[in-house]
C-alpha positions, 0 to 999 in steps of 0.5 A, spaced: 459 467 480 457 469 473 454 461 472 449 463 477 448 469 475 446 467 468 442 461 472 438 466 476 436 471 470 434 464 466 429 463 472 426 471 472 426 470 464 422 463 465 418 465 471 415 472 467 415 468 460 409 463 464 405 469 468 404 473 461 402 466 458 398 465 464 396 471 465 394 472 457 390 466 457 386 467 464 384 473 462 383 472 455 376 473 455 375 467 451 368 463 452 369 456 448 362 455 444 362 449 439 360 453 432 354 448 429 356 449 422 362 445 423 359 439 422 363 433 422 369 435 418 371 436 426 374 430 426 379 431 422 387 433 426 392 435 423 399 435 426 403 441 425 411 441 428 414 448 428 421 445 426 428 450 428 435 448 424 442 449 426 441 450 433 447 451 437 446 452 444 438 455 445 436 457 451 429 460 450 425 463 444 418 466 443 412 467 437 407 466 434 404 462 429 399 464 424 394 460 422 387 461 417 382 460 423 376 459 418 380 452 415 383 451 422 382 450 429 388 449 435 387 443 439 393 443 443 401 443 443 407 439 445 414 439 446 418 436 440 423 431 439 428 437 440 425 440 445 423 434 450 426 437 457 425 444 455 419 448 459 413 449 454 408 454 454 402 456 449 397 461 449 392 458 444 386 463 446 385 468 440 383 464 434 388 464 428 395 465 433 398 461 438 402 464 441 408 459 443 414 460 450 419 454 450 426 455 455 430 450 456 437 452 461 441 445 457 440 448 451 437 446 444 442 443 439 441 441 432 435 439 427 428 438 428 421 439 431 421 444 436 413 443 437 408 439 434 402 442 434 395 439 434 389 443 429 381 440 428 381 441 421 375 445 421 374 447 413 377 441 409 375 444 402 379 451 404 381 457 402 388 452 400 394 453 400 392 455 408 399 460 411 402 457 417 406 464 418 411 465 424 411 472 427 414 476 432 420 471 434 425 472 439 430 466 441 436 466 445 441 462 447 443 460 454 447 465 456 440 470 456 444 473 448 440 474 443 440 469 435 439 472 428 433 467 426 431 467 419 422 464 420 420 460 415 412 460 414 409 454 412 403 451 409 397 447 409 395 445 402 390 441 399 387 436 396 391 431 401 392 436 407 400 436 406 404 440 411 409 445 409 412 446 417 414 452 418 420 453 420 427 457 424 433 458 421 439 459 426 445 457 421 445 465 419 
């Protein structure tokens, strides 16, 4: 009886992770509009994975990432080589954070990309080294238990782009 217990209270955790994702970003109040003094450095994307070591057994987490929204501009959001089953949700409607809910009722184990995360390049001059930071995270296993998690922020620097992944350590 227990298994389906653990099962039921995943898909209320699931359920209510997507209405407030839902919900966040329908009434966000955001009104999409080109700013025209990007030019063409718009062209430019870069792909930031959001990386989790020492995983054992994850069931679902929770964050933000932080971003300097004056360099760049979030374009979209996918399920990483660790995270290919999992369901993933992402709130990308306030300028500088994208707010990530990803649930997985096999579990995540190992070492890897959770997410990759797909930015314009709005600013290629800078400000460099532009933080990518983790804030608000919460990850739990399986069974609905909180995990102790050390966030690792990352980095965008110049003059090439190169990416510092931000990262979540598990293997406290």
């Amino acid at each position: 009886m227990r298994p389906v217990l653990a099962i039921v209270a995943l898909a209320v955790i699931i359920t209510a992770v997507v209405i407030i994702l839902l919900a966040t970003s329908t009434f966000g109040g955001t009104d999409e509009a080109e700013d025209p003094g990007t030019g063409d450095v718009g062209e430019l994307t870069l792909v930031v994975p959001i990386e989790i070591s020492g995983a054992e057994q994850v069931g679902g987490l929770q964050l933000e990432l932080l971003y300097n929204e004056s360099v760049l501009q979030f374009e979209s959001a996918a399920a990483g080589s660790l995270a290919q089953n999992a369901l993933l949700e992402t709130d990308g409607s306030t300028p500088g954070t994208l707010r990530v809910g990803l649930v997985d009722a096999a579990g995540i184990n190992g070492d890897g990309a959770l997410v990759n995360v797909t930015f314009e390049v709005v600013a290629a001059s800078g400000p460099f080294p532009s933080a990518l930071g983790l804030a608000n995270v919460e990850v739990s296993d399986v069974n609905l238990r909180d995990l102790v998690v050390t966030p690792n922020d990352g980095a965008v620097s110049s003059p090439d782009l190169a990416v510092s992944a931000p990262g979540l350590d598990l293997s406290n």
